[in-house]
C-alpha positions as CSV (number, residue, x, y, z in Angstrom):
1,X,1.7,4.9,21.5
2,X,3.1,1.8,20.0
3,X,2.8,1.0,16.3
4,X,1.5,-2.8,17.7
5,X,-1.5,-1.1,19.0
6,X,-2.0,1.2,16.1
7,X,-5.4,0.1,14.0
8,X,-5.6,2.3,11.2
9,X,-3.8,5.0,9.7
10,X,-5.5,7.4,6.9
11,X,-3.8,9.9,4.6
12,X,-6.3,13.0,4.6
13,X,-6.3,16.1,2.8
14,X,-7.7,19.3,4.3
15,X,-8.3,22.5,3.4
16,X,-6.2,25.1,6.0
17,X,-6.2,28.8,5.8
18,X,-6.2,28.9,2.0
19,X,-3.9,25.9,1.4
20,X,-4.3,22.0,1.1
21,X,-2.5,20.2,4.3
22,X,-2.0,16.5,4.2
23,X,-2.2,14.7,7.3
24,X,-2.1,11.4,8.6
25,X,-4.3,10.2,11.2
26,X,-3.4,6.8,13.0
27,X,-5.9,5.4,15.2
28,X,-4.7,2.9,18.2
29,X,-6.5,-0.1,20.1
30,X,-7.5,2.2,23.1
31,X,-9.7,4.2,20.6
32,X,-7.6,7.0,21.0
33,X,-6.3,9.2,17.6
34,X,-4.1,11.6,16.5
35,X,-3.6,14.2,13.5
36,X,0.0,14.6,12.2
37,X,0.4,17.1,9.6
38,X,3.0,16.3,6.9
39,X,4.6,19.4,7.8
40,X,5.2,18.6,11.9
41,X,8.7,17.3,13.0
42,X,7.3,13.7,13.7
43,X,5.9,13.1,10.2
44,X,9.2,11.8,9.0
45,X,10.0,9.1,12.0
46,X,6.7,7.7,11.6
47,X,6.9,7.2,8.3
48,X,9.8,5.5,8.7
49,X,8.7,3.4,11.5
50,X,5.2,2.5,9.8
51,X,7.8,1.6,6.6
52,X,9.9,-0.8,9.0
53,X,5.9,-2.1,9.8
54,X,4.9,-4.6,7.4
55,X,1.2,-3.6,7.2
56,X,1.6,-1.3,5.1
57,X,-0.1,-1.2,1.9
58,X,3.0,0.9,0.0
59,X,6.0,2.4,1.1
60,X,6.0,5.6,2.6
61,X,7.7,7.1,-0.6
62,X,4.7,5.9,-2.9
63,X,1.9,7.1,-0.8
64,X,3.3,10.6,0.1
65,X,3.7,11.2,-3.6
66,X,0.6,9.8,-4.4
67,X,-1.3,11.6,-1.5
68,X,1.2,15.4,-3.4
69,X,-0.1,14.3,-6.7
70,X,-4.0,13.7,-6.0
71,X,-3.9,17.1,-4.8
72,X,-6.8,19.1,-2.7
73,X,-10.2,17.1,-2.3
74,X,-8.6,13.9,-2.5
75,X,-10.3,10.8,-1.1
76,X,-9.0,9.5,1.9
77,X,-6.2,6.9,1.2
78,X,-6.0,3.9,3.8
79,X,-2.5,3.2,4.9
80,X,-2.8,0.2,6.5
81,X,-3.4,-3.1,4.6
């Protein structure tokens, strides 16, 4: 999907076999979403492509240290502005 079609974008926490995951979940025009866990091997080019996107509300950098920080239970954090 193309970031110009992307809607929103949340930073999620979830509890996963006995550890917290962190996850983001864009959501697109068509309705369509999709879970990317900050562990998979596309985490890293997306954040880098919604940094080159100037919707964000923070850099990548701030948020995925933010989102490490606030830790397991953490409210949802909105990524798009």
């Amino acid at each position: 999907m193309p970031l110009a079609s992307l809607t929103r974008d949340t930073l999620l926490h979830r509890d996963v076999h006995s550890h917290d995951a962190i996850l983001m979940a864009p959501a697109f025009a068509d309705g369509s979403r999709i879970e990317i866990f900050m562990d998979d091997p596309q985490w890293v080019p997306l954040a880098e492509a919604l940094d080159r996107d100037s919707r964000l509300v923070m850099p990548s950098a701030t948020w995925q240290v933010q989102a490490i920080a606030d830790g397991p239970g953490a409210a949802p954090m909105e990524l798009l502005g």
